[in-house]
N, C-alpha and C positions, 0 to 999 in steps of 0.2 A: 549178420550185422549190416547195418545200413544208416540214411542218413532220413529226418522227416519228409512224408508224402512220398519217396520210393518205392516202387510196386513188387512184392514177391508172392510168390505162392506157397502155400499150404495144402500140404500131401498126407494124405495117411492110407495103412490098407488093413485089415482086420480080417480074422480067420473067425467064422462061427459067431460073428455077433448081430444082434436082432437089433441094439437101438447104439446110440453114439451121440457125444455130445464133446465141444470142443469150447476150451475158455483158456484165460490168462494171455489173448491178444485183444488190448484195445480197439473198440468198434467191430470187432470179428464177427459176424454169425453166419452160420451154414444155410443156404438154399434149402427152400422145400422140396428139391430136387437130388438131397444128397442119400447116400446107400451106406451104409454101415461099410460094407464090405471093404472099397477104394472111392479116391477122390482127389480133385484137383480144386483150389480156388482162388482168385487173384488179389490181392488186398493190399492196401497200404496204412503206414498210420502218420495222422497228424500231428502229435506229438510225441519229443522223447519219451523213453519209454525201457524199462528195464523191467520188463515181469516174465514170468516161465511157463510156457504153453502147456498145457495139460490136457492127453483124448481119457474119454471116460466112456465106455463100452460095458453092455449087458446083454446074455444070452437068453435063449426062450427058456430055460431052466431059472433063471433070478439071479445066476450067476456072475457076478462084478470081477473090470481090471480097470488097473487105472496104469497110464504112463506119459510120464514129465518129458517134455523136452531139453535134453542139456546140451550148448549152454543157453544161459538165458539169451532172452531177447537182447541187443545191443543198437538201438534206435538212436540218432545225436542230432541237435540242428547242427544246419550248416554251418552258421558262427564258428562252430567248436570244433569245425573242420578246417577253414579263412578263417587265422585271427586277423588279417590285417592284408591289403594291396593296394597302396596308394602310392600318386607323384610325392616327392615332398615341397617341391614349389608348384604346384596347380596353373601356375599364370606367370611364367617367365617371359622375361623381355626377346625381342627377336637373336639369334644367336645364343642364348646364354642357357646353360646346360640345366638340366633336374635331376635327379635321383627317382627311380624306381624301385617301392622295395616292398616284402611281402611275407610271411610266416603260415603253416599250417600245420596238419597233424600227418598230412600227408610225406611218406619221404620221397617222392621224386614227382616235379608239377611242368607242366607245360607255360613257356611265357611266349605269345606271338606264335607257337608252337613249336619250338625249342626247349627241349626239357633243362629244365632246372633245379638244384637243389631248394631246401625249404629249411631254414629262414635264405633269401636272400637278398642280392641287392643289383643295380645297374643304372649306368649314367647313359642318358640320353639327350640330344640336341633336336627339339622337337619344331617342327616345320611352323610357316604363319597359319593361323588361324586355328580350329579346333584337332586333336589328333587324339586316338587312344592307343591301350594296352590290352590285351585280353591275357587270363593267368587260368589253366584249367589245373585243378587238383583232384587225382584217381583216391579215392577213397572206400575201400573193400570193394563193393557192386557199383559205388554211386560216384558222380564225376561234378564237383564242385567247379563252377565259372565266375568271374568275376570281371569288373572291366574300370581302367584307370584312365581318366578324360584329364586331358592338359590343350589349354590354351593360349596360343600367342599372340596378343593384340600389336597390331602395326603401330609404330609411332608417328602419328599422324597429329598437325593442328590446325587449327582454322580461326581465325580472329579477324577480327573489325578496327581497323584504325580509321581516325577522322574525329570531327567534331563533336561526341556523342553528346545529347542534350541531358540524358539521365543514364541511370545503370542499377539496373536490379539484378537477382540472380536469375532470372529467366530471360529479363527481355532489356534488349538494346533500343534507346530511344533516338531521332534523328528530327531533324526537322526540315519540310518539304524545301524540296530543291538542293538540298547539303550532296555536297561532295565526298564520298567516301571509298575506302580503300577496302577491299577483301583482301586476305594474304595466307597463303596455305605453304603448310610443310608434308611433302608425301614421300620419304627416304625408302627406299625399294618398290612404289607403287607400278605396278604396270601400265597403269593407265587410269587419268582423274578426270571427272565432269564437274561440273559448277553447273547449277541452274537456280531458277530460271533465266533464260538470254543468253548464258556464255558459251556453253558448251564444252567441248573438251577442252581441256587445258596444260600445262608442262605437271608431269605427274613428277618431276621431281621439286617444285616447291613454285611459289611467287607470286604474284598480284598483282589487282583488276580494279580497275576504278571507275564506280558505277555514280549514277546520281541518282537520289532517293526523291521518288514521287509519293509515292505512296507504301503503307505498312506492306513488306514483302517477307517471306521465309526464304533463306538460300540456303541451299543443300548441296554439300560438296559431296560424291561418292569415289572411292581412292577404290582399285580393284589388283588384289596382292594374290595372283597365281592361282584366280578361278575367286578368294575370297572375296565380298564387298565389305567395306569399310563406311557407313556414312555419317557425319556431323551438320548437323542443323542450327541455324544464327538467325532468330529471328529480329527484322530490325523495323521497330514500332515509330511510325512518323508521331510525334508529339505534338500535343496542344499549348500555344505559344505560354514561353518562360517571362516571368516580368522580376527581374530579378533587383530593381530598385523603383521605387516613385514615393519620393517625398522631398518635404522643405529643407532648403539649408537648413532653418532653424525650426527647433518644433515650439519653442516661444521666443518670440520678439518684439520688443517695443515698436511703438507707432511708429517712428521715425527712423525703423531700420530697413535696407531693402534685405529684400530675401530672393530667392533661387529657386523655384518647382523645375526640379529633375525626374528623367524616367531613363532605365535600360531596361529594353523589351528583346528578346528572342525569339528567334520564327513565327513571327506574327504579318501576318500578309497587310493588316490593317491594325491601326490602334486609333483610338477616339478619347479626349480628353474632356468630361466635362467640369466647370464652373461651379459655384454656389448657387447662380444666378442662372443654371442650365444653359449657360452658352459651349459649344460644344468646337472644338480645335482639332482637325486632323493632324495625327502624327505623321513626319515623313522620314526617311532615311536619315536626314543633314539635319532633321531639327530634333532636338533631344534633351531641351529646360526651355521653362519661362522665367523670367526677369521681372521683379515687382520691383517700384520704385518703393510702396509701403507694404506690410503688411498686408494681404487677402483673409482678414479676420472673417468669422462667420461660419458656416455650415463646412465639409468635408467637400474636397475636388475627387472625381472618380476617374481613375483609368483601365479602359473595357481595350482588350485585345483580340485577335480573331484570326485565325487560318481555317484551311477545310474539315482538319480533325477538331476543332472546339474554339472554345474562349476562354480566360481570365481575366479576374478584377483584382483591384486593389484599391483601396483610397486615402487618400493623405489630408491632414488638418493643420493648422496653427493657430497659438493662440497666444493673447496678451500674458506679460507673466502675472502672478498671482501672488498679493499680498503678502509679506510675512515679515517675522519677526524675529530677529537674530541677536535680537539680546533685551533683556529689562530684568534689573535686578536691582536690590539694597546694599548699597558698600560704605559700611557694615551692615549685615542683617542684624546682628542683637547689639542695642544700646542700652544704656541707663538715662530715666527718663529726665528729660533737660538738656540731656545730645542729640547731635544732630546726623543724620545720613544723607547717602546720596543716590535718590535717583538716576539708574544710567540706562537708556536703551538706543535699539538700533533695529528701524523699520524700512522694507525696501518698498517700495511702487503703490505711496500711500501717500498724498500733497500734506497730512499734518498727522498727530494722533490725540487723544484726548484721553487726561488720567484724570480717574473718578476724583471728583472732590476738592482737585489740585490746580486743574485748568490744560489746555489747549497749548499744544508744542508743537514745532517740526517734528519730520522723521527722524532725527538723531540728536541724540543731547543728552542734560543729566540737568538732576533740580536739587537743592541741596533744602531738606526738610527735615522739621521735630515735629514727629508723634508723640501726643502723652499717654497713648496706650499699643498693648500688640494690636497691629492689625495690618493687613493686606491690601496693595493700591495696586489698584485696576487701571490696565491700559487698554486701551480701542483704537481701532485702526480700520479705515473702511476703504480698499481699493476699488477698482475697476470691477471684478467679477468677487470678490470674495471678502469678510471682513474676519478680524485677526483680534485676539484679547488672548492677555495674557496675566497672572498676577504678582508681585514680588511681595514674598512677606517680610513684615519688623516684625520683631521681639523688641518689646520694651519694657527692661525690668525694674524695677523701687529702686536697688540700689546693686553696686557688684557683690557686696554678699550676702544678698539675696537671691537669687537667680530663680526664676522659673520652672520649676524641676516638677518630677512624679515619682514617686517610691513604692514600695512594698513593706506595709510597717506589721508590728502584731497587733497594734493598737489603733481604733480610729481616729483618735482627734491628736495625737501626735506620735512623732515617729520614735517606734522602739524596735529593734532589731535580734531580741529575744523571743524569737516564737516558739514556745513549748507544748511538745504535743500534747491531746488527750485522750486520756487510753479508754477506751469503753468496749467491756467483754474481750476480744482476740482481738479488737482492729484498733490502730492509732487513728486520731484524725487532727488535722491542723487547720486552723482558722487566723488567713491574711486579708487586713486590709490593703489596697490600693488608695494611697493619698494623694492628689495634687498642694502644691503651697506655692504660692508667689507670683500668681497667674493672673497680670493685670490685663484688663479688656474685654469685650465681647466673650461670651462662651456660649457657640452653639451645641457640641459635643463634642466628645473625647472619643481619639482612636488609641489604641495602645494594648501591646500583646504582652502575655506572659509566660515565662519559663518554669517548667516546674520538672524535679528530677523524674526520668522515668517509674521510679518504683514508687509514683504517686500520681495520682488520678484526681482530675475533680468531679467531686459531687455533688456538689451545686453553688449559684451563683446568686446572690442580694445585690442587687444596684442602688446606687441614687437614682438612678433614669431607665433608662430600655436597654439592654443589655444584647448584641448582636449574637451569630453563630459562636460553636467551639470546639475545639478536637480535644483529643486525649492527651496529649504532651505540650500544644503550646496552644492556647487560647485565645480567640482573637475577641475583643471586645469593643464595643461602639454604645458610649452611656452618652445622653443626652442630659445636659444638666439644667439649661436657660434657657428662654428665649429672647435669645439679642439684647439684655442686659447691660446698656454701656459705662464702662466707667470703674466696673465695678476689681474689685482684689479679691481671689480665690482662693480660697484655704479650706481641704473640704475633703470628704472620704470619697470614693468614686464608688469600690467594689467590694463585697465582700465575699471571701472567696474560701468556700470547706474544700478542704482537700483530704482523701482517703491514702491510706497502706494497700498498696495489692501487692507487697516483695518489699524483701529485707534491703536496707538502704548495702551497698556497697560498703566494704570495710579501707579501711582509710581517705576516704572521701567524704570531703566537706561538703554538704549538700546546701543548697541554695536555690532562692526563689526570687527571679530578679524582671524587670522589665525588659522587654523583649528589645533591641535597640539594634540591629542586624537584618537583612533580609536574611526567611530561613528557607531553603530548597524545596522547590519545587511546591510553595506556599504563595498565599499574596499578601501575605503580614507585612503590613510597612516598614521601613527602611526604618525608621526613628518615631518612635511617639508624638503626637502631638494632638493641636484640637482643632477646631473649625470656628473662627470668629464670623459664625454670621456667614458661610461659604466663603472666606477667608482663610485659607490652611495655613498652620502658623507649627512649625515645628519646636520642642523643646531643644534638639540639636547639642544633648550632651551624651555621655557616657553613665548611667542610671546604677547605682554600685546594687550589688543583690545582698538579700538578706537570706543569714547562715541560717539552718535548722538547727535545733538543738536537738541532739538525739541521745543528751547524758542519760532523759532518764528512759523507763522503760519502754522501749518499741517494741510489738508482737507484730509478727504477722499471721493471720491466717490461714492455715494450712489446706483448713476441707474448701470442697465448692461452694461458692455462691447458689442460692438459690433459683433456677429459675423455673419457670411455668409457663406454657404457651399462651397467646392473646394472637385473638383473630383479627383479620384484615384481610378486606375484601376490594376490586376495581371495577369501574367501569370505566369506558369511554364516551362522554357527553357533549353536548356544542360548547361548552365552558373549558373547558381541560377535562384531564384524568381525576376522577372524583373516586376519592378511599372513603372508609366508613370502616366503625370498628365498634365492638360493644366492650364496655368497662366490667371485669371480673365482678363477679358474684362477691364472691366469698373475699374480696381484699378493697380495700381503700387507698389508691394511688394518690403517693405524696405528688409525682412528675408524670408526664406522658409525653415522649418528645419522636418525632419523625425524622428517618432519615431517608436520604436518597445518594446514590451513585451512579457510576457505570461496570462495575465489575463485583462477583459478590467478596463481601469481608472487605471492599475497601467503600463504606457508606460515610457521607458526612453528616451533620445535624442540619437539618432542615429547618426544623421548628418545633417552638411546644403547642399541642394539641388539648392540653390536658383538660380546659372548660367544654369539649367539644365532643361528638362522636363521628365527623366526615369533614373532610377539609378538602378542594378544589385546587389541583395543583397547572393551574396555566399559562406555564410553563411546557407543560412536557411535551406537547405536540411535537416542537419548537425541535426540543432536546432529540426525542425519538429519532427526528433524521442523522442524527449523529451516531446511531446506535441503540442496541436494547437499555430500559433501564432499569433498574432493581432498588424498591424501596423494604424498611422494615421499620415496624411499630415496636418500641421499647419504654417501659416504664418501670419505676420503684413505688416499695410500699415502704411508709414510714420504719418500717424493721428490715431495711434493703432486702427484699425479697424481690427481685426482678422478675419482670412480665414481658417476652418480647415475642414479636410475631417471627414466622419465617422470612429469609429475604422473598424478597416475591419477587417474580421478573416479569417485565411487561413485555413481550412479545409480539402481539399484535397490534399492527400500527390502526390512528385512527380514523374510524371510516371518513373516505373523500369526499366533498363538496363541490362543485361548480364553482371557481373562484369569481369573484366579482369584475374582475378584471384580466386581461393577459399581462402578463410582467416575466421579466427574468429575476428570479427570485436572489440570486446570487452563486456561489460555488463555496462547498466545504468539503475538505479544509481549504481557509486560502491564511497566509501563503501556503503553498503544500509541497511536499514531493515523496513518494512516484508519482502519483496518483491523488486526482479530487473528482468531486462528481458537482456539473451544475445544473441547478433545479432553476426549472421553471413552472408559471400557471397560464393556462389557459383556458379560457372563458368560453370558447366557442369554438365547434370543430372544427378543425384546420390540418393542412398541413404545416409541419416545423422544419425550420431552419437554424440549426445552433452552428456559430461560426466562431474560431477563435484566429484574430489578428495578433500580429506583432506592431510594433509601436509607427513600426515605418509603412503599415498600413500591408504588408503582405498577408494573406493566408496561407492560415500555417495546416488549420486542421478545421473539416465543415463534416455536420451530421443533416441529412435529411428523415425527416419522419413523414412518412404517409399518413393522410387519415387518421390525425392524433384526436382522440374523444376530448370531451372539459376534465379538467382536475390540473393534479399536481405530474409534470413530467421531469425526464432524469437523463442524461446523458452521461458518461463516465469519460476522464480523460485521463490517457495513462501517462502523458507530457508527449509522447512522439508526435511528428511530425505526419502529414498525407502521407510522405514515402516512405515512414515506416524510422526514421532516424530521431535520435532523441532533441527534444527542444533544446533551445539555449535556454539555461536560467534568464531569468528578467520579469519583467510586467507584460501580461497582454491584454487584448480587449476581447470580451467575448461579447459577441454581438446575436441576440434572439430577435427573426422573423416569424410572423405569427399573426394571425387572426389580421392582418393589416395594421399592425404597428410594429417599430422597431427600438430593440429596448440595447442595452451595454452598458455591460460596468467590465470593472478588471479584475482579473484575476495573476498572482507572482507564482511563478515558479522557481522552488529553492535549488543551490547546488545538492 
């Protein structure tokens, strides 16, 4: 018996035999130098192993013997000799005790050479720095060693007190000439150095106060009874901090004074200039300028400078900016022959002007009678910006008439009996959309519909042009007049088939009413109304819905709808994304309509197609930067037999151009948070500059681009700051240098 790779010999001797053969030892074979007769041979085996040796011997007669060796072979790894010799704390503090413990197959082991039983155990207080155990176990022929390493680190510290100008997890930042502290703790050190410059030092703890010229690394080495111990503090001189330069006010009227302020840190020099490039050294003792008026006009920059580098910043102000904090009708809806009022409130504007009515100051109210609805336009033209806003009247015949829209069964007047009609397995219901009592201009109608889920529409008749629409609430845009004044509306808008896809729900009253709600995560308008003429004039009531009748018999459906594949194909062109599709053989399409989205199964309706076989969608270029997109061709056959293509998804963006010009294109998303990307173009090779400001003119975060080619470029911002720390929510200015011009707009980042 033995343990893997152990070397034993193999003996045998034989009376009278002429040949001899030797098996059942892994790897074994006999020298061409062996003799039947005796023999010696030396072998080991690599792996466990439990097989039974067998000599097999033949004399010059033909004569056979065969003999087994018992007992069998008994080969083990070592493992299965050590199960286990280790510290149980590996890395105790100076003084504080371990456990050493250990098990084998063996019964009696040497530990440090002290025989020991097996399993056992021993507590130990182990010196500083590295130390071990050695544990030998006799097993039959073969001698198992092992060895348990325990280490004590000294408790030693080394830190930087002083001014520090920044602080990362590697490097300590200072700024030239600062006064700082080193300060060490070495509790049983023999003996401590500091370098470079100090030298030996009190090895049992304290501190040294150096003055920082330049970036240095200092290394304290602490030495614990032959161990060394060493910590390293690198402390990086810093490129000067500008941790304010801007105006008391970032807008001010003319006749206000204002304040330009700066705090700068470790800056050997700072340089202040003008609009007007007049240029103002900073000194110690002067630290703001004082305007009697505002310094309107271009941005003031301040450039700072020590031996490690420079920073910038720049500061602006500016006149305030038009606006409009109130214009409204009080009352908005009258009956005509009353009268309303006028009331608004304009700031940093000398008058304003309402269409049709005449010329006012900035604040006031005008007390007027309209004979029809309509919306009165105010204008306001300040200093840099001009301001329009609209307030609507409603003006109704009389109070019990009111200007309303419904949902009837009938077109020319309103009945709220709509009975379904059964044809073959499917119901279908046919609702008009009515306006009545709608005096004035009518350019178009906006206004959405409800319809229960276990109904669908399947198509739509207008008076006019009829916009998008989804599957549960519909949004529609019918266009009836053009600018028609004067006139009293009484008049069907829409005619709307609607389908069975699923049994109505049991004890529910089902209903089809106008849409009078913002609905989630839709842009269906708050309340119905029309556009007099780009005039928005809302209806501004509660629209009651009309019941379905579902006494008599509702089926639904059970089998599938029919459908069948239709092709659709893309290219990418100088126009947009251009689809093309061929019209079935064998079927004659009542509809053909396209859709488009950003994810598949959530597609909206894009448009109908159906006099066409390609339609140019340019748009998507646009879109693409936003993401892939996925459009699908669907249509019906007069016997709903539907026809749709697969979603397709657009993948490859479209080939680059040379842009006409360089510009910073903008950032999407904005507002955004974590993360937006802002694109820009560029016209001609260059190197880039993308810089994002805070309002107070600091940089927060700058990308340079080498050797940028012409096209469209991209920069990604995750909202952190240069050092790595998150921005503050707010507004910034991202500013592109490029080809020799500079562009900026803003970009908000959310909480």
């Amino acid at each position: 018996p033995g343990v893997v790779n152990q070397e034993f010999d193999v003996v045998w001797k034989t009376i009278g035999a002429t040949e001899m053969a030797i098996g059942g030892i892994p790897g074994f074979e006999l020298p061409d130098t062996a003799i039947p007769d005796s023999g010696r041979v030396t072998h080991s085996i690599s792996a466990p192993s439990r097989d039974r040796p067998v000599l097999w011997t033949r004399n010059s007669r033909g004569a056979t013997s065969v003999k087994y060796l018992w007992p069998r072979l008994d080969v083990r790894a070592a493992d299965e000799v050590l199960s286990y010799f280790h510290a149980w704390n590996p890395t105790p503090d100076p003084g504080e005790s371990t456990g050493i413990m250990w098990d084998g197959r063996a019964p009696t082991d040497r530990l440090d050479g002290e025989s020991v039983a097996a399993p056992g155990a021993r507590q130990v207080t182990p010196p500083l720095g590295t130390s071990f155990h050695v544990l030998e176990m006799d097993y039959l022929s073969a001698t198992v060693v092992d060895t348990a390493w325990i280490t004590v680190n000294p408790i030693t510290s080394f830190e930087v007190v002083g001014p520090i100008a920044s602080e990362t997890e590697t490097i300590l930042s200072v700024f030239p000439g600062e006064l700082i502290q080193l300060a060490w703790e070495t509790p049983g050190a023999d003996r401590v150095t500091l370098e470079p410059g100090i030298g030996e030092v009190d090895p049992t703890g304290g501190t040294a106060e150096v003055t920082i010229i330049k970036t240095t690394d200092f290394v304290l080495s602490a030495w614990y009874g032959g161990h060394r111990e060493v910590i390293e503090r690198s402390l990086h001189v810093s490129e000067p901090i500008i941790d304010d330069f801007s105006f008391s006010k970032e807008v001010a009227r003319p006749d206000e004074p204002v304040t330009l302020r700066w705090a700068v840190r470790g800056a050997d020099e700072i340089r202040i200039y003008g609009p007007d490039g007049t240029r103002i050294y900073g000194a110690a003792d002067v630290d703001s300028l004082q305007f009697a008026t505002p310094p309107y006009g271009s941005t003031w920059e301040l450039y700072s400078y020590n031996e490690e580098g420079s920073e910038y910043v720049y500061a602006a102000i500016v006149e305030p900016y038009a606006e409009i904090h109130e214009f409204y009708a009080d009352p908005p809806v009258i009956v005509r022959g009353e009268s309303t009022t006028l009331r608004w409130d304009v700031s940093e504007v000398d008058g304003v002007e309402i269409e049709t009515v005449g010329t006012f100051p900035p604040q006031g109210d005008y007390l007027i009678s309209p004979l029809e609805s309509r919306g009165f336009a105010l204008r306001g033209e300040g200093t840099h910006n001009e301001v329009f806003r609209i307030a609507p009247v409603r003006v109704d015949i009389s109070a019990d008439r009111p200007a309303t829209i419904m949902v009837s069964a009938q077109p020319d007047s309103y009945d709220d009996n709509l009975l379904p009609d059964v044809e073959g397995e499917q119901s279908r219901y046919v609702a008009w959309v009515r306006i009545e009592n709608v005096l004035g201009e009518i350019n178009h109608v906006d206004f959405a519909v409800e319809i229960p889920d276990w109904l669908e529409v399947e198509r739509v008749h207008t008076a006019g042009e009829a916009a998008a629409m989804s599957k549960l609430e519909s949004h529609f845009w019918v266009r009836l007049a053009d600018c028609v004044p004067g006139e009293l509306h009484t008049e069907w808008l829409a005619r709307i088939s609607l389908k069975q896809i699923a049994p109505p729900p049991a004890g529910e009253l089902p209903q089809i009413r106008i849409h009078t709600g913002p609905a989630p995560g839709s842009n269906l308008p708050v309340s119905p109304g029309w556009q007099a003429c780009g005039d928005s004039i809302q209806f501004q009531l509660d629209v009651p819905g009309m019941v379905l009748n579902t006494a008599g018999p509702v089926y639904f459906m059970t089998g599938p709808v029919p459908v069948r594949l239709l092709g659709l194909s893309t290219r990418w062109i100088e126009a947009g994304l251009e689809m093309s599709w061929a019209d079935p053989r064998d079927a004659s399409l009542a509809s053909l309509d396209l859709y488009r989205g950003r994810a598949p199964g959530e597609l909206a309706f894009l448009r109908s197609v159906h006099d066409s076989d390609s339609w140019i969608d340019n748009e998507a270029a646009e879109l693409f930067e936003g993401g892939p997109l996925f459009y699908q061709l669907v249509g019906r056959t007069g016997e709903d037999v539907m026809w749709q293509s697969v979603e397709l998804e657009i993948r490859e963006a479209p080939p680059s151009t040379a842009p006409s010009r360089t510009r910073l294109v903008g950032a999407r998303p904005n507002p955004f948070n974590p993360r937006t990307t802002i694109y820009f173009d560029l016209a001609h090779p260059d190197d880039v500059t993308v810089s994002v400001y805070d309002l107070a003119g600091r940089r927060v975060r700058e990308w340079v681009l080498r050797n940028q080619l012409p096209g469209r470029g991209q920069v990604i911002w995750d909202g952190d700051d240069r050092h790595g720390r998150r921005a503050s929510s707010g507004v910034y200015l991202v500013r592109l240098q490029a080809d020799g011009i500079v562009d900026t707009k803003r970009v908000t980042l959310l909480k």
